[in-house]
N, C-alpha and C positions, 0 to 999 in steps of 0.2 A: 297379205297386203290388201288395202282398200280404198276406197275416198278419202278417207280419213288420216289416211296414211301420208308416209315422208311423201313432198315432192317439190317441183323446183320451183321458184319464184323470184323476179329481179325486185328489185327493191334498192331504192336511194335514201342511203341512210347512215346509221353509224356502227361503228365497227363494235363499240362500247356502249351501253346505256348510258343514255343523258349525255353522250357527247358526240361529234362528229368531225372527221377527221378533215385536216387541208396538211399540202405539203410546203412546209415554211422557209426551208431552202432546198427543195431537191434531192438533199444529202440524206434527212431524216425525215419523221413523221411529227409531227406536235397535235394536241388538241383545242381545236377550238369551239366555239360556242352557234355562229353565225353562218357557219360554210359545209356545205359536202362534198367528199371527195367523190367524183362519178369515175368509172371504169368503166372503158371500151375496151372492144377487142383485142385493140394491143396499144391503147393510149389511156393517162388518165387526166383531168383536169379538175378546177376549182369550179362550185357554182353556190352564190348565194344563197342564202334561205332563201325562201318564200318566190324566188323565180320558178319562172315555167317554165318543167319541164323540157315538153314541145317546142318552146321557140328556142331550142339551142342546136344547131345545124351539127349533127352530129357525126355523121357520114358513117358510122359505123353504130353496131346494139350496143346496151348495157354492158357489162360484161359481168358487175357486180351482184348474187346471189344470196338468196339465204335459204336454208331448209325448213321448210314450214307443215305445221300441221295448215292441213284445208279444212276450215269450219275452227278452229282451233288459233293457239299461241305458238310461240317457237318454244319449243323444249330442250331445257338448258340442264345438264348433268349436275346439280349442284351437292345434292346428296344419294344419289341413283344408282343403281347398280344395272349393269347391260344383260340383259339375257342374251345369250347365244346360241343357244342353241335350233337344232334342226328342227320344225314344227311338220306335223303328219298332215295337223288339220290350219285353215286359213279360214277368218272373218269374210264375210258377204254381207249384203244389205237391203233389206227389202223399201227402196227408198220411198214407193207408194202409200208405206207405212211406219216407214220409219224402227226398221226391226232386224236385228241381229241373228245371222247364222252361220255354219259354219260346211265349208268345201274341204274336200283332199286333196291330194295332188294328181286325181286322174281326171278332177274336173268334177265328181259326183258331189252332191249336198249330202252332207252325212247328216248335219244337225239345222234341221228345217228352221227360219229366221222366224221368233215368237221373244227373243229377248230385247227390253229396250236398251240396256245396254251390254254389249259383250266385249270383254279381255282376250286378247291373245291366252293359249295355253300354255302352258310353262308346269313340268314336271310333273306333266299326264292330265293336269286339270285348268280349267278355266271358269273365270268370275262371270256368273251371267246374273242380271239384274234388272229387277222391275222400275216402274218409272218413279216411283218413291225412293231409287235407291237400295235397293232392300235385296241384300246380293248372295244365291247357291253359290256350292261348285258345282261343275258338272264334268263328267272323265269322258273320251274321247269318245263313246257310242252315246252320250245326252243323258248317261244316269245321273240321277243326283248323287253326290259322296257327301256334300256337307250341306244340312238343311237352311235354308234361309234365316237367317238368326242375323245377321252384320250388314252395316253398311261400306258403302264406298267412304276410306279416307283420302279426302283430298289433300296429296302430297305430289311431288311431283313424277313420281315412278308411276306405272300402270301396276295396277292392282291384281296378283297372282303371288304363286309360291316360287321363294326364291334361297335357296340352299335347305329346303326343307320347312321354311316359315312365310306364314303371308300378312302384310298388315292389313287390319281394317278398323270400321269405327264402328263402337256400341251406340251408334247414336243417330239418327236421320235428321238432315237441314235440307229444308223445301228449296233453297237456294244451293246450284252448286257450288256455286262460287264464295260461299261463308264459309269461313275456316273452321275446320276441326278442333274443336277445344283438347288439349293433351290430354285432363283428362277421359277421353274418349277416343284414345290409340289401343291398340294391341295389336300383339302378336300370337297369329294360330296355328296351331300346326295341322299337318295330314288331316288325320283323326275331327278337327273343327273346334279342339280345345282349346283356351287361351294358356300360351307358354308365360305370356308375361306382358304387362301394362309397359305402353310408351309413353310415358307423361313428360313429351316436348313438342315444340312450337313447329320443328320440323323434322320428322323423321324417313330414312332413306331404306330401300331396301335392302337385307344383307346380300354383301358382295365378300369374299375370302375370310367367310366367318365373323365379318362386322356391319355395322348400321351403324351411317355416319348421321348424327343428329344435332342438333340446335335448340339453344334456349333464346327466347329474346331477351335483350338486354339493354333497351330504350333507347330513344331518338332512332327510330329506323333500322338501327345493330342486334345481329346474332352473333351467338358464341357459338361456334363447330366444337363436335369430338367426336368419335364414337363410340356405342356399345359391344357387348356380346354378346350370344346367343340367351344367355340367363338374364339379359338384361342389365346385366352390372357394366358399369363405367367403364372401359379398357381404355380409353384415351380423355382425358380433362377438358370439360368443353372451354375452349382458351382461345380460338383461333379465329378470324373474321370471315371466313370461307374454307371450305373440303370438302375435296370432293371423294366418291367412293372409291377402295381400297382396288387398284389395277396392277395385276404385278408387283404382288406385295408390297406397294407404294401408294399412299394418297398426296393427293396436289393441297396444299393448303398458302391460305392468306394471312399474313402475322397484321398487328395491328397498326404499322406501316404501311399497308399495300403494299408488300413483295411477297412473290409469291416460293415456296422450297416443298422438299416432297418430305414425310413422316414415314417411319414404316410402322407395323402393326403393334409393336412395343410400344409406341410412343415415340421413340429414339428420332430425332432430325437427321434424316441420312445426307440431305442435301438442304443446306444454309436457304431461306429464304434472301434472295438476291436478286430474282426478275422481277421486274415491270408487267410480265406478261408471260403465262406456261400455259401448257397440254400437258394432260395427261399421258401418263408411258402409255406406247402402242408398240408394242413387242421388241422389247427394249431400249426402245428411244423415245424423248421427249421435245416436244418444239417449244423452246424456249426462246425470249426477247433478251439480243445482247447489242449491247449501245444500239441502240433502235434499229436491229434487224433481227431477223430469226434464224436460229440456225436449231441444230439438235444437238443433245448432252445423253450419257447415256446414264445410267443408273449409280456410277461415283461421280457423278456430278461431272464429266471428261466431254468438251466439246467435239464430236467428230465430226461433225458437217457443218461446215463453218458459215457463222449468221452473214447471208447474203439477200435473204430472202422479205418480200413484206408479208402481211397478215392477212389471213382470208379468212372470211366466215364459214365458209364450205365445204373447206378440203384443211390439206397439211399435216393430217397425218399420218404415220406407216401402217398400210393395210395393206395384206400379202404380200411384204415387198419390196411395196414400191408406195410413195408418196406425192402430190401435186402439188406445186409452188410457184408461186411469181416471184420474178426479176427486176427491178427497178433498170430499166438500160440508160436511159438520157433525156434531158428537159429541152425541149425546144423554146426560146423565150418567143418566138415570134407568135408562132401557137399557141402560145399557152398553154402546153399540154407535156405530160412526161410519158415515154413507152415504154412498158410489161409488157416481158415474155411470159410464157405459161410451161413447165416442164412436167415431165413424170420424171421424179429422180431413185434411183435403187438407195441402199444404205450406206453405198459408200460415196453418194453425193453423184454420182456416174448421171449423165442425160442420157433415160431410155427414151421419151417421146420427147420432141420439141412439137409441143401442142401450137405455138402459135404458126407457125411453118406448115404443118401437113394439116390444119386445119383455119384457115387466115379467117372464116367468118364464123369463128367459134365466140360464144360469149359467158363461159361459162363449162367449168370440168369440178365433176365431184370424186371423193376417194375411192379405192376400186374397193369392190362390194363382190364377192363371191364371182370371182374372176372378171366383173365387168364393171366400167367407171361410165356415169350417165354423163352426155357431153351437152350442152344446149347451141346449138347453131343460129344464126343470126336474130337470137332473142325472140325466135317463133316457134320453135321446133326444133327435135333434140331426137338423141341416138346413145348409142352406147359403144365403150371403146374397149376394146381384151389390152393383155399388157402387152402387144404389140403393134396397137394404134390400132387394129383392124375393126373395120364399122360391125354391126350386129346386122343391122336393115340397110338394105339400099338405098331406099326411100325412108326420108325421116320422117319422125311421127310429131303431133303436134302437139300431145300429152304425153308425159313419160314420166313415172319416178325410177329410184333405185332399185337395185336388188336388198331383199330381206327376207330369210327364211326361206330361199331356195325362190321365189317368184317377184317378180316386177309388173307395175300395172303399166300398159299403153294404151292412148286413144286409137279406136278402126277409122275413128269415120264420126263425120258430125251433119246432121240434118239444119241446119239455118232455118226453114219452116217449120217444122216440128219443133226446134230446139230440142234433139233427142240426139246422144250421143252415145257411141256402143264403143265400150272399154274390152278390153281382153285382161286377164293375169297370163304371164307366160312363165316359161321356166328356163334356164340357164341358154337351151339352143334356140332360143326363139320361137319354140315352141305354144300355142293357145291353149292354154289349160281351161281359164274358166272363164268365160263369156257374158256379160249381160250389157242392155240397156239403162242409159240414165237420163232424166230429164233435167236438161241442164237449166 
């Protein structure tokens, strides 16, 4: 983990692109054009576009969240495959210079920070890159295994080997932000060969043997499908959105907007029929049924039945357990409707009643390698095990999640100096890796 990495941020806004949400009788959700739905601690209301924030007497925080890159966009799974696994080595940053290195987990710098830009490792090797773009690998002691020869494709996966293959581009653009032309995709393997040419508009990383990709197809519209390792077609690009193949299932968009799951045949195992899906997370899906969420498991079989609203944050099953809001009741005098917050098991059972054992909570994310990051009165944040219990005593006033076994927290912030010293820690609260940053 680093600066750059996940962490939490409130934000008043929409749940959807290009829309934002009001509640139009209490009952359901509707979309409209002109209003945002704000969430408090345990209430929510209506607020005009274009009003001030500040002058609405709120008496309680935000509550509403999104995950965000810092310095960055929000990164949205659309073709992406998740790495998961356990990393040796973790990213650092020489921010005086703007330079990428790399730590272990005893806190040592194994690979002194000289890259402008660096990849997480992923299956022993990591992208490290000059400021043209122009990108090595390099194996966990800083050898080079694959000489500088590719650039960074900008797609939206981080740029590494993923079931044995990595994408990149033949080609440097001085601008990052200029799109890769397809053709100037591929696919490399180990060795730094090219297995085979990507020639499309979007290409994902292989996830259960596929790379889900996209042609454009005018006025704003791609066609989804994916490939296979040899590059040949395995699924017809047909679809308005898919995402990467999770438990032998991808989540796809028909050209109605409803969403159904494909498996790796092609075959529809489950009818495009919602308004709104997640991806399976170990065996279950949160799916929108007459405008509430509930989960369906993999025959398409409701078992946790839609009681729930939608959050940007959280919702779905990691280790277990999953976090969800409750619509309870509309006060008309108020103007305002109250959400509960729960940890639920899979079989819908209340393990935490979040809003109860923590009343100035504004904000709870998925649990992440035994622990779920919680934000408290929209200042300052903690971390909860799956039996509610805090990590720190005293909460911290920077925090992200766990990922790859470490989380970063702020120590301490200098106001005169503007100099803030972060810590990475590790599962028990533990300080692995230490430095200063000028904020």
């Amino acid at each position: 983990m680093d600066l750059k990495s996940k962490v939490f941020s409130r934000r008043i806004g929409c749940m959807r692109t290009g829309c934002t949400i009001i509640q139009s009788s209490w009952e359901e959700l509707s979309i409209k054009s002109r209003y945002c739905l704000i969430f408090s601690s345990s209430i929510y209301f209506l607020m005009e576009e274009g009003e001030n924030f500040m002058s609405k007497k709120l008496g309680k925080s935000v509550r509403l969240m999104l995950l965000m890159l810092v310095g960055g966009a929000l990164s949205v799974n659309t073709v992406g495959a998740a790495d998961k696994q356990e990393y040796k080595l973790h990213k650092m940053y020489n921010y005086e210079y703007g330079l990428t290195g790399y730590f272990d987990m005893n806190g040592k710098v194994v690979i002194e920070p000289k890259y402008s830009t660096g990849f997480n490792f992923s299956e022993g090797v990591a992208a490290v890159c000059d400021e043209t773009r122009h990108c090595e690998f390099i194996d966990e002691q800083g050898n080079v295994v694959i000489e500088r020869k590719y650039y960074i494709a900008v797609d939206p996966d981080e740029m590494g080997f993923y079931e044995g293959l990595a994408l990149v581009s033949l080609a440097y653009h001085r601008n990052s932000e200029k799109r890769v032309l397809p053709n100037e995709k591929a696919f490399i393997d180990h060795n730094g060969e090219i297995r085979f040419m990507a020639p499309y508009d979007a290409v994902g990383n292989f996830s259960e043997g596929l790379s889900v990709v996209a042609k454009y197809a005018g006025g704003g519209k791609y066609n989804y499908g994916a490939i296979d390792k040899e590059g040949n077609v395995a699924i017809p690009l047909q679809y308005r959105r898919m995402n990467a193949f999770k438990e032998g299932l991808a989540l796809f968009q028909d050209s109605k907007g409803f969403y159904g799951y494909v498996d790796k045949t092609g075959k529809v195992v489950i009818p495009a029929k919602y308004r709104r899906a997640h991806d399976f997370s170990e065996g279950l899906a949160k799916v929108k049924i007459n405008d509430k969420f509930g989960f369906i498991d993999k025959t398409g079989k409701v078992v946790i039945q839609p009681e729930y609203l939608e959050s940007s944050t959280n919702g779905d099953f990691h280790e277990g357990l999953a976090v969800v809001d409750k619509f309870l009741r509309y006060d008309s005098k108020l103007n305002m409707g109250f959400v509960d917050t729960y940890v639920i098991d899979k079989k819908g059972k209340i393990v935490i009643n979040v809003t109860k054992k923590f009343p100035q909570y504004d904000g709870v994310s998925d649990f992440h390698e035994g622990w779920a990051y919680i934000q408290i009165d929209n200042t300052i944040g903690n971390f909860i095990d799956k039996n509610g219990n805090l990590m720190f005593k005293k909460h911290r006033k920077r925090i992200s999640e766990f990922d790859r076994g470490l989380a970063l927290i702020q120590l301490s912030y200098d106001s005169k100096t503007r100099i803030a010293k972060y810590a990475h820690i590790d599962k028990t609260g533990k300080q692995v890796f230490v430095f200063d940053r000028q904020e």
